[in-house]
Structure formats: structure tokens, C-alpha cells
N, C-alpha and C positions, 0 to 999 in steps of 0.2 A: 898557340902556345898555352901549354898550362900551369897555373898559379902555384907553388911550391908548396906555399899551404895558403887556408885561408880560413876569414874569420867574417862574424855575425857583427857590422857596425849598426847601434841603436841610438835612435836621437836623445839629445838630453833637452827635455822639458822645460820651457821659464819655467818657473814657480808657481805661479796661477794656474798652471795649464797641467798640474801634477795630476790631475786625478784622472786626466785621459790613459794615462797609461793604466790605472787600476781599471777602468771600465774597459780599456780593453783587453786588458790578461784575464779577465770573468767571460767564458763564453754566452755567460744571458744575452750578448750583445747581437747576440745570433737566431734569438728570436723577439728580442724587444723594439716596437718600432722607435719609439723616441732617443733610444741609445746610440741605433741607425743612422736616425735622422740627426745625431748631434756630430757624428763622425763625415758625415755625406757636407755638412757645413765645414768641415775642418778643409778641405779642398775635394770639390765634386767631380772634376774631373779623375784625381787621381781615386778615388771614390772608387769609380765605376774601372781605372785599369784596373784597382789592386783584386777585381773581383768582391770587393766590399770585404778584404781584409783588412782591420782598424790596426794589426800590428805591423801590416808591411806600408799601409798608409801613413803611420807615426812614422816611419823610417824613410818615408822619398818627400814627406813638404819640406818647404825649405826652411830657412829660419828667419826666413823676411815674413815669411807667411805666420810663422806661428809666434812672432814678436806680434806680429799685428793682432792675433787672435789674443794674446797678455792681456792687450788694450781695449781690446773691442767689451764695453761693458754686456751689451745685451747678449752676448756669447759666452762672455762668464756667469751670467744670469743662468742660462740654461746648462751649461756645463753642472751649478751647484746642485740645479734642479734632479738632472738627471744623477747625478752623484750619489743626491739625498734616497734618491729614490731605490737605488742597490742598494745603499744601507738597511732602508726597511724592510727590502727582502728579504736579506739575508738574516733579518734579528726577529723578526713580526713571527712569534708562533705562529701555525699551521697547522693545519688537519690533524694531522699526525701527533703536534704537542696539544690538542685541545680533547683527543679523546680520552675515556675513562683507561687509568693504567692497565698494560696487559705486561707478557715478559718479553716483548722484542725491545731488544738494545742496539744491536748491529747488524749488517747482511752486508757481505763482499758477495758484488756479482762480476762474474767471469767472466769476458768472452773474449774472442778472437777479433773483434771489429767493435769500432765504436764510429757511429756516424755520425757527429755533433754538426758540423759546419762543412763547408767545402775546402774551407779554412784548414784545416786541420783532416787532413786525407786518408785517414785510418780506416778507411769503409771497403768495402768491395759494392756492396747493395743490401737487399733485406734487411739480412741478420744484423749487421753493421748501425743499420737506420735505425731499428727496432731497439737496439741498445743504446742509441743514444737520447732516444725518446723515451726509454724506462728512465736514466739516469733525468733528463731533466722533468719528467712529470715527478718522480721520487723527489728532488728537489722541491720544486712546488708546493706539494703535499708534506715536504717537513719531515720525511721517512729519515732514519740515521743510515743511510745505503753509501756504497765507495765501489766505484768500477778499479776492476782490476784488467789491465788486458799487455798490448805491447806495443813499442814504438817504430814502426817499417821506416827505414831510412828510407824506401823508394815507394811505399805506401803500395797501392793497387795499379795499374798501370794507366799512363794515358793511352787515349784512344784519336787513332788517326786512321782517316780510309784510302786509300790506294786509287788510280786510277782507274781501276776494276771494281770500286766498293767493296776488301779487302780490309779486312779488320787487321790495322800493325799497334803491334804496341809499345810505345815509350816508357819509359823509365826514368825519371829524374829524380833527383839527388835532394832530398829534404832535409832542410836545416829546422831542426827543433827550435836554435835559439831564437827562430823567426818567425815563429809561430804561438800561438796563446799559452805557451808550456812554459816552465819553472823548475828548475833542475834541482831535486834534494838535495841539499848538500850533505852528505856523508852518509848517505844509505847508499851501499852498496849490496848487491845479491849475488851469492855464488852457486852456483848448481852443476854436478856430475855429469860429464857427459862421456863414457864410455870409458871413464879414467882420466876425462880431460877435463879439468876444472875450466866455469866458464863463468865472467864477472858480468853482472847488468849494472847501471845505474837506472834510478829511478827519475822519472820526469811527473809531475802533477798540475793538469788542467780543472781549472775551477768552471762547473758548469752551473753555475746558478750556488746553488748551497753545497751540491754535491762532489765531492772531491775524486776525481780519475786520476788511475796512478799507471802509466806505461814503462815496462820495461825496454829499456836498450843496452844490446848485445855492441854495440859498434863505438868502442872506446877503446885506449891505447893499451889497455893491463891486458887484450885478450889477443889472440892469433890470429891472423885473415881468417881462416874455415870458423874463428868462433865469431869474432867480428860480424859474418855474414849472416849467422843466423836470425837476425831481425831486418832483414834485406827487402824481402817483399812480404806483402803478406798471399798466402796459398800458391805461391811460387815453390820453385823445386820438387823431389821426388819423396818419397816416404821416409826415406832418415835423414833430409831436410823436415818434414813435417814434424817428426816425432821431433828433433832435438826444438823445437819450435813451442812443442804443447808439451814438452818438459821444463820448458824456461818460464812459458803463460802458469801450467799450473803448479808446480812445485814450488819454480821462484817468484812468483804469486805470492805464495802463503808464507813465504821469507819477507818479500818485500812489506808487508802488512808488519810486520812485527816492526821491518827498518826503519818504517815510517812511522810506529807505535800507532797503528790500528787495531783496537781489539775487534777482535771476530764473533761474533757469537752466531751466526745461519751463512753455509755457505751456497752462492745459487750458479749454478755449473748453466751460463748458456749455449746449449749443445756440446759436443761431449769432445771439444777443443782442450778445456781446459780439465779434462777430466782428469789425466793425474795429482791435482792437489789433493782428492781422498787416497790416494797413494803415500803423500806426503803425511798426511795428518793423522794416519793411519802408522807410518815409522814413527812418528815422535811418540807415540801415545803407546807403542812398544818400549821404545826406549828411554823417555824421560819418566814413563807413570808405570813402569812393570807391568802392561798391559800385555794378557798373550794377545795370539793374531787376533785370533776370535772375538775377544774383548773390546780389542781396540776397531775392529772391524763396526762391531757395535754401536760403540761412543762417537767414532765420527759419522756413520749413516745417519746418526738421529738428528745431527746439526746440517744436512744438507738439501739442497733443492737440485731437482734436475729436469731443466726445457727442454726436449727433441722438437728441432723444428724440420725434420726428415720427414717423408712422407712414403721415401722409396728407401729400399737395401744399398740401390748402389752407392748413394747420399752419405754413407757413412765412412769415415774413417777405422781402415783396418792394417794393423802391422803384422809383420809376418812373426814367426816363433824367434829366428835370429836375428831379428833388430830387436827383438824385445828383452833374450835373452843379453845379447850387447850392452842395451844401456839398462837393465834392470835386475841383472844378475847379483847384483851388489846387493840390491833393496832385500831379495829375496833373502838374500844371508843375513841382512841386519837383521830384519823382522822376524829369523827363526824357523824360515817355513820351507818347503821342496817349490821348487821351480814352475812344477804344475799348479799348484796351490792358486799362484799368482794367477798362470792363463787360464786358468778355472774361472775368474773374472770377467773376463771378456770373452766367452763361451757360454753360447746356449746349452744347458744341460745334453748329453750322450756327445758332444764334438768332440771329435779329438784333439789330442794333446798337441799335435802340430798346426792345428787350425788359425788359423791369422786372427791376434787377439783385436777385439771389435769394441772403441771407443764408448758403441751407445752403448750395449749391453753390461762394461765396467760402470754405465754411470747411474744406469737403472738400478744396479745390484749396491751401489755404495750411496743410495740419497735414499732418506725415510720417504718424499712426497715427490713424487715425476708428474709430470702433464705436458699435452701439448699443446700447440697454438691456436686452435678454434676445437669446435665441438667434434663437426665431423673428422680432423685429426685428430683429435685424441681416439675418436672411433681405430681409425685406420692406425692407430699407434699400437691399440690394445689389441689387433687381428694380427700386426706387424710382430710386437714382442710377446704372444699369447704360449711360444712355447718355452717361456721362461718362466712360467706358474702353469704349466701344461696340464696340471689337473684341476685346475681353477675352471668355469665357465668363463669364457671369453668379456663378458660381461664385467667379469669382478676384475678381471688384469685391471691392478694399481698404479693405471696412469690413469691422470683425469684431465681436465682443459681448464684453461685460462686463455678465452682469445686475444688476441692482439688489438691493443688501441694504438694512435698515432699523437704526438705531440703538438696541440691546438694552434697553438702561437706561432711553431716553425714552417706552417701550412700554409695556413690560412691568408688570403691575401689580407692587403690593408682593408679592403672596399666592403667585404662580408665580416670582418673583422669589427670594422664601425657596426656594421647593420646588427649584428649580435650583440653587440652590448649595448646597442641602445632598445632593441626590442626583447629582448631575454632578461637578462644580468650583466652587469659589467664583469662580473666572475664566468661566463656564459660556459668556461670549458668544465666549470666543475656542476653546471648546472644538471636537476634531472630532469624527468617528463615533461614537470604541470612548468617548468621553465621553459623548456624546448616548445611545451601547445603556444606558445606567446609568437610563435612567428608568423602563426596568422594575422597576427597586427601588423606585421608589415607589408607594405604598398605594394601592388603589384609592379609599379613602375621602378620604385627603387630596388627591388632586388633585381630585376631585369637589369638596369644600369650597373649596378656593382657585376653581373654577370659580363658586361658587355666589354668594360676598362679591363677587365683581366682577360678577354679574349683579344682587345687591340692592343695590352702588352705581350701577350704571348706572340700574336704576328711580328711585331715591332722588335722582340727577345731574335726571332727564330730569322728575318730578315738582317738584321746585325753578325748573327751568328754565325751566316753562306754568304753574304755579302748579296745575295740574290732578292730580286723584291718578287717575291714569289706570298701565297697565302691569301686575304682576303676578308679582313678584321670583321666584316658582316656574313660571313657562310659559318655553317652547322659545321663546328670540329670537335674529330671524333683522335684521340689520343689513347697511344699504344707505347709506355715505357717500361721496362724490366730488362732484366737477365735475360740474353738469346740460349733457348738451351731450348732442344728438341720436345721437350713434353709441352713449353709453355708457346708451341704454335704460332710464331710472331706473322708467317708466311699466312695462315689458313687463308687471309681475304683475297690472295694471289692463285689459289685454286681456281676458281671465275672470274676473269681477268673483264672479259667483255662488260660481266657485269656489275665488278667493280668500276672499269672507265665510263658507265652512265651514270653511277652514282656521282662519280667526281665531275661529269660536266656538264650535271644536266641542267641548262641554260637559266631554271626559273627558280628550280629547289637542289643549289649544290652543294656538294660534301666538301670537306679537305680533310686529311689524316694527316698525324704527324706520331712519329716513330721516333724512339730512341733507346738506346742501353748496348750492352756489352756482351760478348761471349766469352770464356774463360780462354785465355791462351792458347790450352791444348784441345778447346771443341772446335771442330772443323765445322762438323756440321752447323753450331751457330754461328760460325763464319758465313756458312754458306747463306745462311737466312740473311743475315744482315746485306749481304752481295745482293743477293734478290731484289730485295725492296730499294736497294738503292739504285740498281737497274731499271727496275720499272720505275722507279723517280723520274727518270732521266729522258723517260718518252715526252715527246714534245706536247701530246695532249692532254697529259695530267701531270705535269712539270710545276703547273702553279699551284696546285690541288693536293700533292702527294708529297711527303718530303722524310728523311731522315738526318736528322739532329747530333752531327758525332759528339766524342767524348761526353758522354752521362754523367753529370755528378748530382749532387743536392742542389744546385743553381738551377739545373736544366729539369731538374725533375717538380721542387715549387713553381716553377713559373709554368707548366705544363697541367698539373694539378690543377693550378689557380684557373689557366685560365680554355681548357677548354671545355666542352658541353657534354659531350659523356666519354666516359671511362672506358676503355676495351678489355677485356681478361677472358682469352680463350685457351686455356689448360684444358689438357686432358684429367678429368676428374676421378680419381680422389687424388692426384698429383701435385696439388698448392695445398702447403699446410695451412695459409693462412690468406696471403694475397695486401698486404698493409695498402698497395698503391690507392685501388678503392676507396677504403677508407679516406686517404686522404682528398681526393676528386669526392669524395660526400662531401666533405666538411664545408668546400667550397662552392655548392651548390650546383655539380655534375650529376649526372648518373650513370648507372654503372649499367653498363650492358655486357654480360659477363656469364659463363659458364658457372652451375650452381658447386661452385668450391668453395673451401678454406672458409672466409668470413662470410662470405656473401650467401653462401649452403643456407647460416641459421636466420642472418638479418632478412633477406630478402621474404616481400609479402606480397606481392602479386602486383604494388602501387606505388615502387619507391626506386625502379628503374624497371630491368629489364633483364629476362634469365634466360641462354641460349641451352635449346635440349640438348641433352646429351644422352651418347649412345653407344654408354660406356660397357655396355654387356657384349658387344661387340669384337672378336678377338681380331678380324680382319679393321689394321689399325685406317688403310686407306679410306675401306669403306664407311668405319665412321667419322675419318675428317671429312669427309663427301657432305654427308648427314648434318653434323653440326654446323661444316660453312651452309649449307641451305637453309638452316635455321636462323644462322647470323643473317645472313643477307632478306629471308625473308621481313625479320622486325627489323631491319633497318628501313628496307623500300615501304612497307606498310604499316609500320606504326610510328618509329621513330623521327624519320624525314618528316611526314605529314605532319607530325605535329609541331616539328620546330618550326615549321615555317605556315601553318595554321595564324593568323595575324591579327590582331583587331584594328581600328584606323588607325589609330594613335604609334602600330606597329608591335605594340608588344602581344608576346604569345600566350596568352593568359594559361589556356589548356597547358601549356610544357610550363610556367610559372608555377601552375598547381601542385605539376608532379617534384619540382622542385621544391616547393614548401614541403610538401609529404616528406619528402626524402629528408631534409634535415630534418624537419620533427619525429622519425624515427629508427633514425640513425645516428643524430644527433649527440643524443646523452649514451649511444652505445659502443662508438667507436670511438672514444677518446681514451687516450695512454691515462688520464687520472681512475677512470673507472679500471684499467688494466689494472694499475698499479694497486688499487683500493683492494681489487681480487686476490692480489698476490700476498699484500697483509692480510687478508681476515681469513684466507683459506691455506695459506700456504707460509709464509713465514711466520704469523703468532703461535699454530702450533709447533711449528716447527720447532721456536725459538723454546715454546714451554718443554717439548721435547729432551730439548740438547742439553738443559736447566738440569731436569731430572734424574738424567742418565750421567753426568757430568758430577751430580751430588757426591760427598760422602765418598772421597777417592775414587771416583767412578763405581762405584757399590751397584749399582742398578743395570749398568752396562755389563757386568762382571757376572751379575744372577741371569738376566735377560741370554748372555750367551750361552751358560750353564744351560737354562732350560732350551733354548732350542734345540742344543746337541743333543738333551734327552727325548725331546719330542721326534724329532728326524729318526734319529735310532728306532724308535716305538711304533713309529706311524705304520709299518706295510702292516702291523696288526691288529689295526684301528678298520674296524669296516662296520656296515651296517646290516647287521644279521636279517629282518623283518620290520615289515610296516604295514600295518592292517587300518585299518576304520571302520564306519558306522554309515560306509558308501551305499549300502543295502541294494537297491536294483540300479545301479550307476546313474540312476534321475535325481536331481535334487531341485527345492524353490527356491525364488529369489530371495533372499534374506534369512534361510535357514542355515542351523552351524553343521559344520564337519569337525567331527574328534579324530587324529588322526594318534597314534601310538609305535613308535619304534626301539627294536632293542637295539644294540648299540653294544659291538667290542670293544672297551678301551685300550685294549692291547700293554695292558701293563701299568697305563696313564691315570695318576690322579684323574675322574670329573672335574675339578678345578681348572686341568690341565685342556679340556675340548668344551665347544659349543655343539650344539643338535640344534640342526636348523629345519625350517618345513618352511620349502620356497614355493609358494601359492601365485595362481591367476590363470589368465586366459591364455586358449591351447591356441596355437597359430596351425596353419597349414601340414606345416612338418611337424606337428607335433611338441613343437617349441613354448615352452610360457613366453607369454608378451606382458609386459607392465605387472611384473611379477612384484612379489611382497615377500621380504623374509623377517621371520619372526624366531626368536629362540626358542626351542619347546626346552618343558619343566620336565626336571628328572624326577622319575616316580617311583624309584627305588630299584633294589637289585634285581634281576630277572634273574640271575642264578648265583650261584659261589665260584665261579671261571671266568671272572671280570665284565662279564658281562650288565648293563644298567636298560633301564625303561625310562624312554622318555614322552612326552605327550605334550600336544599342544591342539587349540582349537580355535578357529574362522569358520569367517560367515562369508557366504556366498550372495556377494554384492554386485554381481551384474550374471546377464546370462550371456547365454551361448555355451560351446563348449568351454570345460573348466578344467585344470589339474593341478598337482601337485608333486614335489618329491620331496627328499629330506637327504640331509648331508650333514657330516662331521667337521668341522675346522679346529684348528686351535684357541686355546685363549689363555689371551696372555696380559695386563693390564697395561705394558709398557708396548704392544704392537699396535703400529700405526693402522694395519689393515688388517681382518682374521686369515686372508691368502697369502699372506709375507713371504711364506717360508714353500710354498706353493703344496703346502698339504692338503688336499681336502678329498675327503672318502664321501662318493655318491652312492645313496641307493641303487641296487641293479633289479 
């Protein structure tokens, strides 16, 4: 029988005991140990059902219990303590208010998933994690940042396996009011959806300093179909999607006003929420007489945009009539033809019916793009290089900001102590000559701290199957992600044999442990996870071999914490980033791991371990063939041997070693405070100096800025580089002699003011390519004829040998363009 309706009953607090409920509507409670520890006393049993939620824990003690907690002095003693101690979080300037002033004031950042807590179920994986570890290190550091995202009444799904290990998924029913959220009172968001008005209220989670705000669609003022659009999140079909990343990003940049947030940098992560520059793009038509162009201007200068894609198919794309459906409107406000808009999310020459492409709108409307590690951002600038198609691939204006992981929400208790007492007790914001301090700690004791988080991990993982299966002293090797065909969950299942000697071999053995999710509609990561839980199931590596259903933040810290090294076999350049590593560093794992994503740049030959790849290979079989041979080689021969390499005393000093390595230089490089540090000084101060500029003076600056690039674009097919001579005389030159090089130059109608003359200098590679090139602007040396034509010249010195070259190129210039390829004009020497 079901309930006719029903409602959220919450405990009413004695008096004394009031400030439990403020610590735990603050989710810091979610990585601070003492706040933990103060709610685990409030009753430990119900502690551990509530999954160590402190709001569903307030709501099941009883009131004999929490009379008694009134009473109990030495519990209100720590209750103050801890109380005291949020306050000074929250008030104690930070990083961020102690440095010299710049102009960033605000940044809303965007996204589809925020993964704070397990508490609070808004995550799918990565993306999800990764933004809620911007949000609390931006915290930390004191940055003014506000997550904008939405509230999934059924969140991501659970996960339950079938008698076949069959991935099904459940769906239950989330009550916000039971959860660390706060319901605005009287912001309401309304946003268009094909003619059908659709109302959100606003909900806001306090994560530390930083305030999250989610939309929900599922309130009485709306219709079942509008109701549903915050149902799940990446559930449904493509106009599910859209109506979905019309409410994130539109009613986004609504809801920031309902809740008087000013704006000043907006940060799109991944191109979910990419219609708010759609949004902010109509007002700045309609409320400031902006034409499109203008307004097109003034909001790119204020925007930031993360692709954490690494593949085409990764991408959100609608077709021409979903788009025309719900955007036909915008287009009329804004003044413009219908193509204009799908011009946006169109690679230059696609047609007008081509399925408009979320990144491509989000690249074209943000002044500063990047992606998540080095090597993607490589792969981002080969991915979207025909969208500045006559730019060298090199200059496409995306750049990288890789990913760090949030220190506190990691990190067990045990390596937690050991860093602050041999680093800093700030250890996450620590750098280098902080990190070289771990060599003061004992060999013994980090072993021990390594040891309790592998026999809570067994203790975690035997709880979890009810099975006493695992073996808190054997070498565990951990495998958690997303099951999805590139990232190979299966590969150690290729050699079965010699995987089951690895897992039994009587003196030196392994155990592995698996977990994570496949999306609903991938089969095929079905099929992976079917696999592995098959072979779980043989009786001779039954106690050795195991998978972990339903994944969340629980299952994933306690895996991190506590096993010995990290697995990560992607087919490469396929992981943009890879955060889990990261996190298995922090806690003195390593990572043995295909050379992607983060590991590509950090990895140095002494800090784990890098499985070859044989990625040139179009035959996909033969090089998973290759690379499981590779895996399994440094497992049997370098990896094994060494963890069980022993001194008397039992500890392994050699694999101790490589462990100290690994934090000391990883240490200060994979942490979300360094991320987030990146994203201020390279990405939202200028941005925000940016938005400042262009924003002055009625938008004055955004107004000329569009003015001249329609004249520059118009101009350019007549812009080319007539000749280029030099003083190359028998094509031999010394080490340290100069070259004068001179080119005349079309302006094709264009002010000089209006172009740069560049001469890109350095060493010829194989093909003929500059390597470690230099570009320098040459100096105009006057007219070369009366038909527009100029001279220009410049001179370097021939600073190393081998072969050497050079060429020269025309760009724009413009003092308010973030990059000279913006507009993707550049005319090459032929």
C-alpha cells in the first residue's frame, strides 16, 4: 500500500545540542575528521547504518539518547570545540583574501554533477568528483566561486548484480529535505521549454565556504513531463537532455540573480551547461541594445570552458529540429536567422542541418578553453584544430589545467596524521621543499599507516558480500572506474592462466578488487562487469578476486585508502585525465598505469609504474594482446618481487622507498589546491580583467572589438605574404651567428595596426616541422610599394645546431584579443 502523500519528519534538538544541526547542514563534515568523529559519538551504531549521513542520523536517535547527550558535559565540551572550529573556517581569511589585489570578484561554475558526499547523490563519477573537489578546495583557498548545477530527484542509479553478474539498475526516490540542502525561499526559476513554461526552485548546499545552488524541476506549479525533467541525471533521450541543459544553463544564470549572486567569470564544466552563453547573450541583446555580434563579444570575455572529452563520441549533439523546437524563439529575440545560431555549434563548411555540437558552442562563446592534463589538452587541440583550420595546430586556443583531487576527502586518517606531522599541518597546500620532509618519516610508520587502511579495506569489502573472502596481509592491486569499452576493466582476463598464478601463488600472492558502473544503455560495459564477476566466482581465486557492487564515494575512499597499487589501463590518449590515481598517490599507492591523462606528465620512471602502449596499432585486438603482456610482465617481475622483498622486522623497505618517492613527487602536484590555484592565475584573473574591460563604458570595448573583427574577416583572403628573403647565403650558418630575415606583406586593405608579422624560428624535425619553435614579431620597415603592400624584418641568432628553419606569418591584432588565432585568420608563408 502506498502513502497518499508524505513528508520529511526532522528532530527538534535540546538546546545545547543546537549546533549539531548547523554542522551538519555544512557539508565540511564530509571531509573533516573531528566533525566525523563528533557525530559517530552522537550514536555509532546508527553512525555506520546511516552510511555516516549526520542529517539522517539527527533524524533516527532517539530522544532518550539525545536528552542524554544535553547532559553529558564532556560531549558538549567537544560539540563547542568542534562548533568553534567551523566558525574559523568560515571567517579566517585565506589564500585567496591575503594575496595582492587583482579584479576577480565572482566565478559560477557549471556543471551537471557535483560529487560532494555519498550523502548527497548528485554524481555519476569523474566529472561529478572532480567538481566537487573544485568547489571545496575553492573553499579552502577563500576563492568567491558558487556551483551552479541541479537536483536529480533519483540522482544516478543504484547498482545491483543479477544472478549472472548483470548490471540492474535501481532508482529510488530522493528527498532533498533529508539531505544537507536548504530550500530558497522565494527564488523561483522559470525557463521556456518549446512554449511550455517550466518553474525550478532553488535548493543551496553549503560545502565549506562555498555555496551550491541546484535546480529542481519536481514541484507542484509544473506538469508531470515538466516535473520529470530533473528525474535522473543522463537518463532519457536527446530532448530529455536538452530540456535538462536548458534548465542547468539558462535557468542557471536566472537562478544566480534569485538568489542575488553577482556574476562576474562564468566557468562551463563541459559543455552541459553550455547554454547559459545563449542566455547571457539574449539579455545583453535585449536589456543593453547589444546587436548579436556585440553581445556575442561581451559575454565570451567573461567565460571559461573545460572539455573533459577526449573522444567525438563523448560529446553532446542535437539535431537541427530539437534545436529549432526549443530555440526558435531565442533566435527571433536576438534578431538573427536560424542558421546564425547553428553556425555555433558547427565546425566551419558543416551544414546547416548538422547536429548542433555542445563543445564546439562552448569553445566558440568562452575567451579561455583548456582541458584536463597536458597530454589533453594536446589531444583537444588535434580534436577541435578545424575550428581555427588555418592556425598550426599548436596555437589552437585551448590549453590545460590538469586535475588535482581534494586532500582531506581522500586521504585516510592514518597518512593524514603522518603528513602533518612530518610536512606541515597545512600538508595539502604544501610545496616541494615540504613534500622532501617525508624522508623524515620512519620506515616503519608509514608502512603501518599503509597496513590499517589495507585491513580496513578487507574488513570494508567483507561487510559489504557478507563473504570472508580477501586477506589484510597480500599485495592488493585495485581497479575502480566507469566500465566503458576504451577504459579495459577486462584486459587482466585476456590471460586467465596467468592471472590465476598471480592470485595463488602460495608464498608471493595478489588479490584484486574491482568496482564501478556501466551507463544503463552500454551493454558492452555490462558485459565487462558479467566477466569479472564470473571469474570471481571460480573456486580458486574466489578469495583473491572480487567485485564491489554499487560504486559510490564510500566504496571508492576506502579502496583508494587502502590498497597498494592503483590499476589504469585505457587505451591512450583515451582518459582525459584519470583523478583516481591521483587519489591512490595521496595515500601512498602506486599507480601502475598506461601512460595517460595525468600520469602521461607526472610519471618519472621512480614513482610507480607505466604499462607500454601500442597505441600506433589500428588492429585494436592486437594491441590489447601487447599491453596485457606488458601489464602482467611488471607485475610478475618487478612489482610482486618487490612488495614482498622483506627485512626481519617484515617491513619492505625497497617498495617503502618507492613509496616515499611517490608522495614526494606527486605530492604537491596532484592536489585540487594547486588545480584550483591554476585556474586563478591563468584562467579566471584574466578572464575576470577581461569581462571588466569589455563590460566598461556601456559595453564600448565589446561594441569596437566586434566592429573590427567583421572588418578584419571581410579583409583577410587579401592579407598574404608576397616574399621572404635573407642573408641565408650558402644555407650553412655558425652556432651563435644572426639571420636577418625580411618579408613583404599584403595588408589587404588593413591598417598595420590591424596585423602582426611573425618569423617562427627553431629546429627542423624529421618532416620538416619546427620543434621548440620561438615566435617573435618582426618590425615594419616601411612601405614596399603604394598597393598596400609593407616590409617587414626581424633578426635571431642561431642558438643550437643541427638542422634549423624558419617561416613567417600574418595574424591579427587586436589589444582586447585573448589569443592572435581567435578569429582563426592567419596567412602563412608558401
Amino acid at each position: 500500500m502506498k502513502a497518499l502523500r508524505s513528508f520529511t519528519v526532522r528532530a527538534r534538538l535540546p538546546e545545547p545540542l543546537a549546533a549539531l544541526e548547523v554542522l551538519a547542514m555544512n557539508l565540511r563534515w564530509s571531509w573533516d575528521e573531528r566533525t566525523r568523529d563528533l557525530f559517530r559519538w552522537v550514536d555509532p551504531d546508527r553512525w555506520d547504518h546511516t552510511s555516516h549521513d549526520p542529517v539522517r542520523l539527527l533524524g533516527l536517535v532517539s530522544r532518550e539518547r539525545l536528552d542524554a547527550l544535553a547532559a553529558d558535559t564532556s560531549f558538549l565540551e567537544f560539540l563547542g570545540e568542534v562548533h568553534d572550529d567551523l566558525r574559523r573556517y568560515l571567517e579566517a581569511p585565506s589564500w585567496f583574501q591575503k594575496r595582492e589585489g587583482g579584479p576577480l570578484r565572482a566565478v559560477a561554475y557549471f556543471s551537471p554533477e557535483f560529487g560532494i558526499a555519498e550523502a548527497v547523490p548528485q554524481y555519476s563519477g569523474g566529472l561529478g568528483v572532480l567538481a566537487g573537489d573544485h568547489l571545496k578546495a575553492s573553499g579552502g583557498l577563500g576563492l568567491p566561486l558558487v556551483g551552479v548545477g541541479l537536483m536529480y530527484r533519483q540522482g544516478y542509479f543504484r547498482q545491483r548484480l543479477s544472478a549472472e553478474g548483470w548490471q540492474e539498475e535501481l532508482f529510488p526516490n530522493l528527498d532533498p529535505h533529508a539531505m544537507a540542502l536548504t530550500p530558497v525561499d522565494d527564488a523561483r526559476v522559470e525557463v521556456d521549454l518549446a512554449g511550455t513554461p517550466l518553474v525550478a526552485r532553488v535548493w543551496r548546499a553549503d560545502v565549506g565556504r562555498t555555496r551550491l545552488y541546484l535546480l529542481d524541476a519536481d514541484i507542484d506549479e509544473n506538469a508531470p513531463a515538466e516535473r520529470g525533467v530533473t528525474d535522473r541525471l543522463y537518463g532519457g533521450g536527446p530532448e530529455h537532455r536538452i530540456r535538462q541543459e536548458i534548465l542547468l544553463g539558462i535557468g542557471g544564470v536566472r537562478a544566480l540573480d534569485a538568489v542575488g549572486e553577482p556574476t562576474q567569470v562564468f566557468h562551463t564544466n563541459e559543455g552541459h551547461a553550455g547554454f547559459l552563453g545563449l542566455e547571457r547573450i539574449r539579455r545583453l541583446v535585449r536589456d543593453d541594445g547589444l546587436s548579436f555580434a556585440e553581445a556575442v563579444e561581451a559575454a565570451r570575455a567573461g567565460t571559461i570552458f573545460t572539455t573533459h572529452t577526449p573522444v567525438p563520441a563523448g560529446i553532446d549533439r542535437f539535431p537541427r529540429e530539437l534545436m529549432e523546437r526549443y530555440f526558435g524563439s531565442w533566435a527571433t529575440e536576438c534578431e538573427i536567422g536560424f542558421d546564425d545560431l547553428m553556425s555555433l555549434g558547427h565546425f566551419p563548411g558543416e551544414e546547416g542541418d548538422a547536429p548542433f555540437n555542445m563543445a564546439v558552442m562552448g569553445l566558440r562563446l568562452a575567451s579561455r578553453s583548456n582541458g584536463v592534463s597536458k597530454l589533453h589538452g594536446d589531444v583537444s587541440r588535434n580534436m577541435f584544430h578545424p575550428l581555427w583550420q588555418d592556425a598550426d595546430v599548436q596555437d589552437v586556443p585551448i590549453g590545460s589545467v590538469t586535475n588535482g583531487v581534494h586532500a582531506h576527502t581522500w586521504v585516510s586518517p592514518e597518512i593524514n596524521d603522518l603528513l602533518s606531522r612530518h610536512l606541515v599541518p597545512a600538508w595539502q597546500e604544501a610545496g616541494p621543499d615540504e613534500w622532501a620532509r617525508i624522508d623524515n618519516a620512519p620506515d616503519e610508520e608509514l608502512w603501518r599507516g599503509r597496513e590499517q587502511a589495507r585491513e580496513r579495506l578487507v574488513g570494508f569489502v567483507r561487510g559489504r558480500l557478507r563473504e570472508e573472502i580477501l586477506d589484510p596481509n597480500v599485495l592488493t592491486i585495485g581497479f575502480a572506474r566507469r566500465f566503458a569499452a576504451y577504459k579495459r576493466a577486462t584486459l587482466l582476463l585476456s590471460q586467465p592462466e596467468r592471472l590465476e598464478k598471480l592470485l595463488t601463488d602460495p608464498d608471493r600472492p595478489v588479490q584484486m578488487i574491482f568496482a564501478g558502473k556501466a551507463h544503463p544503455a552500454d551493454d558492452l560495459g555490462k558485459q565487462m562487469i558479467s566477466e569479472i564477476v564470473q571469474f570471481s566466482r571460480d573456486a580458486d581465486v574466489r578469495t583473491r578476486f572480487t567485485f564491489v557492487p554499487d560504486y559510490d564515494i564510500s566504496v571508492a575512499r576506502t579502496m583508494y585508502q587502502g590498497c597498494d597499487v592503483w590499476l589504469n589501463v585505457p587505451r591512450r590518449p583515451q582518459e582525459a585525465c584519470g583523478t583516481s590515481g591521483e587519489k591512490a598517490a595521496l595515500n601512498g599507492a602506486l599507480n601502475l598505469s598506461i601512460l595517460d591523462g595525468w600520469w602521461d606528465e607526472m610519471f618519472d620512471g621512480r614513482n610507480g609504474w607505466a604499462i607500454s602502449s601500442a597505441e600506433d596499432l589500428e588492429d585494436l585486438t592486437r594491441r590489447d594482446a601487447l599491453e596485457a603482456a606488458s601489464l602482467f610482465d611488471i607485475l610478475e617481475h618487478q612489482v610482486v618481487p618487490l612488495f614482498y622483498d622483506r627485512e626481519e622486522d617484515g617491513v619492505p623497505r625497497r617498495w617503502i622507498e618507492r613509496v616515499r618517492h611517490s608522495l614526494r613527487t606527486l605530492g604537491p602536484q596532484v592536489v585540487a589546491t594547486r588545480m584550483v590555484k591554476d585556474y586563478v592565475l591563468d584562467m579566471y584573473e584574466p578572464t575576470a580583467g577581461g569581462a571588466d574591460a569589455l563590460s566598461g563604458s556601456s559595453y564600448e570595448r565589446a561594441r569596437a572589438l566586434a566592429a573590427w573583427k567583421q572588418k578584419v574577416r571581410a579583409a583577410w583572403s587579401d592579407v598574404h605574404i608576397d616574399s621572404v628573403s635573407s642573408d641565408d647565403g650558402d644555407g650553412v650558418g655558425d652556432l651563435g651567428a644572426k639571420r636577418t630575415v625580411d618579408a613583404v606583406v599584403s595588408l589587404g586593405g588593413l591598417s598595420p595596426d590591424d596585423i602582426t608579422v611573425e618569423l617562427v624560428h627553431g629546429a627542423v624535425g624529421l618532416s620538416d616541422e619546427l620543434v621548440d619553435r620561438v615566435t617573435v614579431a618582426m618590425t615594419m620597415a616601411g612601405a614596399a610599394d603604394d598597393d598596400g603592400h609593407a616590409r617587414y624584418t626581424a633578426t635571431f641568432e642561431l642558438d643550437r645546431g643541427g638542422r634549423y628553419g624558419y617561416t613567417v606569418r600574418a595574424v591579427p591584432h587586436h589589444p582586447d584579443l585573448v589569443t592572435p588565432v581567435e578569429l582563426g585568420c592567419v596567412a602563412w608563408a608558401l
